[in-house]
C-alpha positions as CSV (number, residue, x, y, z in Angstrom):
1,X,0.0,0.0,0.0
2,X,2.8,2.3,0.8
3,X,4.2,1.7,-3.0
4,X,0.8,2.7,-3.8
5,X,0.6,5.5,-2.6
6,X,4.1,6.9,-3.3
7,X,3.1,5.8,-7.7
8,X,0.3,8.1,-6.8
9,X,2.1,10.7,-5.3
10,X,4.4,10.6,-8.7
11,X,1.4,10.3,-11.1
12,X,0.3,13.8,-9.2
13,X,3.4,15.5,-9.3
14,X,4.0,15.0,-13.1
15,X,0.6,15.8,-13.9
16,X,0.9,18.5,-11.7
17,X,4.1,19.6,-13.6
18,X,2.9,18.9,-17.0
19,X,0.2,21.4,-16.1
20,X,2.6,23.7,-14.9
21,X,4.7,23.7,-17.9
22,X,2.0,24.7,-20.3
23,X,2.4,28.1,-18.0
24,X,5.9,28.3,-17.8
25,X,6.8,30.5,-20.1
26,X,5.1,32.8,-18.9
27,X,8.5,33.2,-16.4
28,X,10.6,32.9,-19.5
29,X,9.5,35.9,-22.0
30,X,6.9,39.2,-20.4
31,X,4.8,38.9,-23.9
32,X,3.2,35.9,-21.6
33,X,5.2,36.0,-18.1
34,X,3.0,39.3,-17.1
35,X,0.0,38.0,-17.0
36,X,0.9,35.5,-14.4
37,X,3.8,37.3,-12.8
38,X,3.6,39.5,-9.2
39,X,1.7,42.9,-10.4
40,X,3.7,45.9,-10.0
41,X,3.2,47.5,-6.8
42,X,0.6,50.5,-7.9
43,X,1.5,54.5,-8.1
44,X,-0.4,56.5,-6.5
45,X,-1.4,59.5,-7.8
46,X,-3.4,62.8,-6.6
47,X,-6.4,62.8,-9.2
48,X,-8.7,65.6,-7.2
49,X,-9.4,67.5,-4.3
50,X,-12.3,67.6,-2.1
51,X,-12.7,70.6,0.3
52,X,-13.7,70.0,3.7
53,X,-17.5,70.2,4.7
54,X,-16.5,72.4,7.4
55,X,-17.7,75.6,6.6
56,X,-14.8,77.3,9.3
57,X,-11.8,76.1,7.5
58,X,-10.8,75.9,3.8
59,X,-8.8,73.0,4.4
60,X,-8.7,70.4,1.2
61,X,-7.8,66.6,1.5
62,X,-6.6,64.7,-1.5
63,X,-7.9,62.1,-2.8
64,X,-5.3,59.3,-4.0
65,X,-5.8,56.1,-6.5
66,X,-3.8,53.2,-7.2
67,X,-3.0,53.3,-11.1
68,X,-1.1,50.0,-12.3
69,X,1.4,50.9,-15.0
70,X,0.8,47.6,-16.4
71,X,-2.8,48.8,-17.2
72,X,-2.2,51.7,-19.5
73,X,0.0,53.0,-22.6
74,X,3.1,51.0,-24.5
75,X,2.8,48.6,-21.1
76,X,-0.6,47.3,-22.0
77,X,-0.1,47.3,-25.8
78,X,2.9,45.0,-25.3
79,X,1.9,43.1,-22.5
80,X,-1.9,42.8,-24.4
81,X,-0.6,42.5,-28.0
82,X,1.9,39.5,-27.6
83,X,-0.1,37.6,-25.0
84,X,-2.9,37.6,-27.9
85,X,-0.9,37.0,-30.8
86,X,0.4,33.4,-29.8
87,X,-1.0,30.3,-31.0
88,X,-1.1,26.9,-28.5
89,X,1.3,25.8,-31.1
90,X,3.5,28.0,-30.4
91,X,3.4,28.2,-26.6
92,X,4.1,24.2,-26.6
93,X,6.7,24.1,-28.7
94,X,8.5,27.3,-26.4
95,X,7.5,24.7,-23.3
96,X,8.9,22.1,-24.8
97,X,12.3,23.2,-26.2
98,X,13.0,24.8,-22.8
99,X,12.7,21.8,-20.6
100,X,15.0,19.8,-23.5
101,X,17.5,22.6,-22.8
102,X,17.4,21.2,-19.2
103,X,17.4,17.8,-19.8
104,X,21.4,17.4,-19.6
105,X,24.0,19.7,-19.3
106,X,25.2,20.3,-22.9
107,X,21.5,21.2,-24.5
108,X,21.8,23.7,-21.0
109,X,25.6,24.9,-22.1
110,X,24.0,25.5,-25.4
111,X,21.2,27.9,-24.5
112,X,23.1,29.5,-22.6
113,X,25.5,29.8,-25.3
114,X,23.1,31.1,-27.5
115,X,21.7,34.0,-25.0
116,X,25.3,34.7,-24.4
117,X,25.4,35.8,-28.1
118,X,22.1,37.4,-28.6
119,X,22.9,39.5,-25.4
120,X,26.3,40.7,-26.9
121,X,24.7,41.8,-29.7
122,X,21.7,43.8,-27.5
123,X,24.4,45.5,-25.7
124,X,26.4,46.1,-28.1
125,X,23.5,48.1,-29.8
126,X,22.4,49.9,-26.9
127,X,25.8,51.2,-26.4
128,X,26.4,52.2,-30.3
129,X,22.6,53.9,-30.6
130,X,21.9,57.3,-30.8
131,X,18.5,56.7,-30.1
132,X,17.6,58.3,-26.9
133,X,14.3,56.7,-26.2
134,X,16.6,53.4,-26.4
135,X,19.0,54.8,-23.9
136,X,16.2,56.0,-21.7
137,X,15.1,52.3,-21.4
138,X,18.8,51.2,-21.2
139,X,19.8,53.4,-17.7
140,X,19.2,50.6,-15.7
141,X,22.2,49.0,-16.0
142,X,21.6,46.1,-13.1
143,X,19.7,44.3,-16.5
144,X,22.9,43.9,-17.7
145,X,23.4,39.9,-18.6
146,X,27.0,39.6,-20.5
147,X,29.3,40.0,-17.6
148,X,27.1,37.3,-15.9
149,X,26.8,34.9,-19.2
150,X,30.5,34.9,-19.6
151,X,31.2,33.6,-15.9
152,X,28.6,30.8,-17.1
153,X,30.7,30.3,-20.2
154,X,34.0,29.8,-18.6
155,X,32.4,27.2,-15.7
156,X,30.8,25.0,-18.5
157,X,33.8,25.3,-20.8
158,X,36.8,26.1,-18.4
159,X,39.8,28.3,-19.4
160,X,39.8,30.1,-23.0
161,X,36.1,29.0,-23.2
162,X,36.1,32.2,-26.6
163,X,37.9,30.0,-28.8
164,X,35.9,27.2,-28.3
165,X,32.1,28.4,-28.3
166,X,30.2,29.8,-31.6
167,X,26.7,30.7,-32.1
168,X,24.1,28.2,-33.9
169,X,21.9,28.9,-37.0
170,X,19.3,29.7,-35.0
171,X,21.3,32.4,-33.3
172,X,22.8,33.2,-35.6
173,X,19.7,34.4,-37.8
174,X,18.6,36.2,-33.8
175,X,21.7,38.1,-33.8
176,X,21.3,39.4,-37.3
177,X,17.8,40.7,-36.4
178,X,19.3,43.1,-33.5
179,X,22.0,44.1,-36.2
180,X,19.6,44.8,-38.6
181,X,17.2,46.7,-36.2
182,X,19.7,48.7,-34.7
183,X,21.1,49.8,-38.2
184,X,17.9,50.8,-39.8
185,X,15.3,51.1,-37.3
186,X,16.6,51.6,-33.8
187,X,13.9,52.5,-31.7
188,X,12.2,48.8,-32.2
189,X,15.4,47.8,-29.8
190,X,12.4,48.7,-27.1
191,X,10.8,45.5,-28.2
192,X,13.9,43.5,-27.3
193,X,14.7,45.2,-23.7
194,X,11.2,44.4,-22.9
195,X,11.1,40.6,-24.1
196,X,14.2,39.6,-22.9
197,X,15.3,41.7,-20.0
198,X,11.9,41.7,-18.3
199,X,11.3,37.4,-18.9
200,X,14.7,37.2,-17.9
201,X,14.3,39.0,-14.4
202,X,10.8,37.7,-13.9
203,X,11.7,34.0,-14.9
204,X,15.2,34.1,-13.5
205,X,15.1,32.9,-10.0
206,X,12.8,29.9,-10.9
207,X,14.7,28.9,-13.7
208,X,18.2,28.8,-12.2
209,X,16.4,27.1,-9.1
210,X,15.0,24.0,-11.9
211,X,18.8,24.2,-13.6
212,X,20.2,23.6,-10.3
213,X,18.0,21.1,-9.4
214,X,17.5,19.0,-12.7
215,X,21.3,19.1,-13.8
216,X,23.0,18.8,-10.7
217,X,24.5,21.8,-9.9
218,X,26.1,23.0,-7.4
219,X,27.6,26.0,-5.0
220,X,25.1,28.3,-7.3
221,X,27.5,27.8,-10.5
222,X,26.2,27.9,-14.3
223,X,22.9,30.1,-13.2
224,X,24.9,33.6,-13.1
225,X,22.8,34.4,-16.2
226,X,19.5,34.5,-13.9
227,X,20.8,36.4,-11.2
228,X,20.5,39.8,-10.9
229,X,22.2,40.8,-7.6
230,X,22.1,44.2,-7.8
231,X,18.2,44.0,-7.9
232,X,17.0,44.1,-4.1
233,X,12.8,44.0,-5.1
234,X,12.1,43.3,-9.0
235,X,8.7,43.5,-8.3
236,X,9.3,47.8,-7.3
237,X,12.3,48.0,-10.2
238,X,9.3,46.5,-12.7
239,X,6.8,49.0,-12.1
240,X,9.6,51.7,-12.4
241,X,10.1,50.3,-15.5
242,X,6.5,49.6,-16.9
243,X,6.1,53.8,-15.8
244,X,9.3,54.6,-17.8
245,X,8.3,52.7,-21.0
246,X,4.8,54.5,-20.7
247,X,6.7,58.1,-20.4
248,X,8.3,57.6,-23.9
249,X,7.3,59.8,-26.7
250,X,6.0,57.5,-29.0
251,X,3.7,57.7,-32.2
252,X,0.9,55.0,-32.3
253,X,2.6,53.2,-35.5
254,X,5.8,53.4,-33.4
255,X,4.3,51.5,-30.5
256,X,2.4,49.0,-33.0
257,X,5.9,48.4,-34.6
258,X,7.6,47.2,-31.3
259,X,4.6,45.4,-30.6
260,X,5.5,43.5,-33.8
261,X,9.3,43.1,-32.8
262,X,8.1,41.5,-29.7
263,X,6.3,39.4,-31.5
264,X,9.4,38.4,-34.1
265,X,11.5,38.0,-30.9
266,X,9.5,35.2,-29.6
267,X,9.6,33.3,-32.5
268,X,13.4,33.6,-33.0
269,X,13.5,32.3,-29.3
270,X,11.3,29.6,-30.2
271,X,14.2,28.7,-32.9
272,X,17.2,28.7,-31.1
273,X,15.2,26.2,-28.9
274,X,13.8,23.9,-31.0
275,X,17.9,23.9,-32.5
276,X,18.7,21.3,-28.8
277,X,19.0,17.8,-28.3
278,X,17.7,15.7,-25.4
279,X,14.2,15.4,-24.1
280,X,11.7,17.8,-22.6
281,X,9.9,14.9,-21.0
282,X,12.4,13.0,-19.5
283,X,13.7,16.6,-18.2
284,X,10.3,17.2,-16.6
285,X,10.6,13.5,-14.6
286,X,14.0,14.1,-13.5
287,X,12.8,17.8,-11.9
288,X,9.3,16.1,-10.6
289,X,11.6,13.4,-8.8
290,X,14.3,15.7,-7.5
291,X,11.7,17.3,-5.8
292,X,9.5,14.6,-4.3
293,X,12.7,13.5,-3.0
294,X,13.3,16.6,-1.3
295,X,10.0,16.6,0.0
296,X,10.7,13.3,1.6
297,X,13.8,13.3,3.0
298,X,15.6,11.2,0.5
């Protein structure tokens, strides 16, 4: 009976983690991650004034509201317009090519890899642009990922790790896009600080905790890509964010174009993914029975 119960306990955790990886990337790219992520903690703002019913004093109190950057401007446009746009197909095959990237450690070497070259690139362009609406977007510097991928490249590929990593056709065809855009059309570089940087820092935690866990890892190494230790609350930084992204001077058909970016940028991602080897369920099992064996001492 006790075997019993311990197949059903599995049978409930996978199912339960099957479930949850329909979801998950929502805490991998903000075009889904936002609806499911911690809201940003609300401004408040002074939207009138009442006077007092006292007729002997003149004395006014304000009246305050909660407004949810998230609910308004470029921040619901991007938030609305890329959660919309995605097909099942789509979503399952982003689920999917993520847990094969951590299903053993070289499918995980390679993703990060391939982020390590699509971030070069993104900072590399939000360094060379003149666009100031860009560089507006770009003064948070604590978003920063290279200096953290490359401490990930030289644990998973040791001393002179440069020579011996290159980017895959999938990444390859990524990088080109942030070339291209930041050549001829700079401004829709917006659409790429939003996918990745804000997935990234929602999704980060979670997904160097599964890394860890799944792969065997150890003393917090390989997961320096999803840290962001100069961030105390991201949850505060977000809506910060979400209110500087609606305070940009943008047209209607400039705001429609980064939605479309956005859009682009998840299927690139979808790409590089679908490029690695190894399984996405056998990754799921070996996470689900990590964790029960946590849960019971083992």
């Amino acid at each position: 009976r006790a075997l019993f119960i311990t197949i059903q306990y599995h049978i409930i955790e996978i199912n339960a983690m099957l479930s949850f990886s329909k979801i998950f990337i929502v805490l991998s790219l903000p075009m889904l991650a936002f609806c499911f992520a911690p809201p940003p903690h609300s401004t408040r703002v002074a939207v009138a004034t009442l006077p007092s019913l006292r007729m002997s004093t003149t004395t006014e109190e304000e009246v305050a509201v909660d407004v949810n950057p998230r609910k308004e401007g470029l921040a619901l446009q991007l938030d609305d317009g890329t959660r919309k746009s995605h097909s099942i197909a789509q979503n399952s095959a982003f689920v999917k090519g993520f847990f094969k990237g951590l299903s053993n450690r070289d499918s995980y070497s390679k993703l990060l890899t391939s982020l390590y070259f699509v971030y070069v690139a993104m900072e590399e362009a939000f360094d060379a642009t003149t666009e100031e609406r860009v560089k507006q977007m770009d003064g948070n510097k604590e978003l920063r990922r290279v200096d953290s991928a490359r401490k990930d490249m030289e644990y998973f590929y040791g001393e002179g790790w440069e020579e011996k990593i290159k980017p895959s056709g999938a990444t390859q065809r990524y990088v080109a896009r942030i070339q291209e855009v930041a050549r001829d059309n700079p401004k829709l570089l917006i659409g790429h600080q939003y996918t990745r940087y804000l997935g990234d820092l929602f999704g980060g935690q979670m997904m160097g905790g599964m890394a860890t866990k799944s792969l065997g890892l150890s003393d917090g190494k390989g997961i320096d890509f999803y840290k962001f230790n100069d961030i105390d609350d991201s949850t505060d930084f977000i809506t910060k964010w979400y209110t500087k992204l609606n305070a940009l001077d943008l047209t209607d058909e400039e705001k429609a174009a980064i939605v479309d970016e956005a859009n682009l940028i998840f299927a690139l991602n979808i790409e590089i993914l679908e490029e690695l080897e190894g399984s996405a369920f056998k990754a799921v099992l070996k996470f689900v029975f990590k964790s029960f064996k946590e849960k019971v001492g083992l």
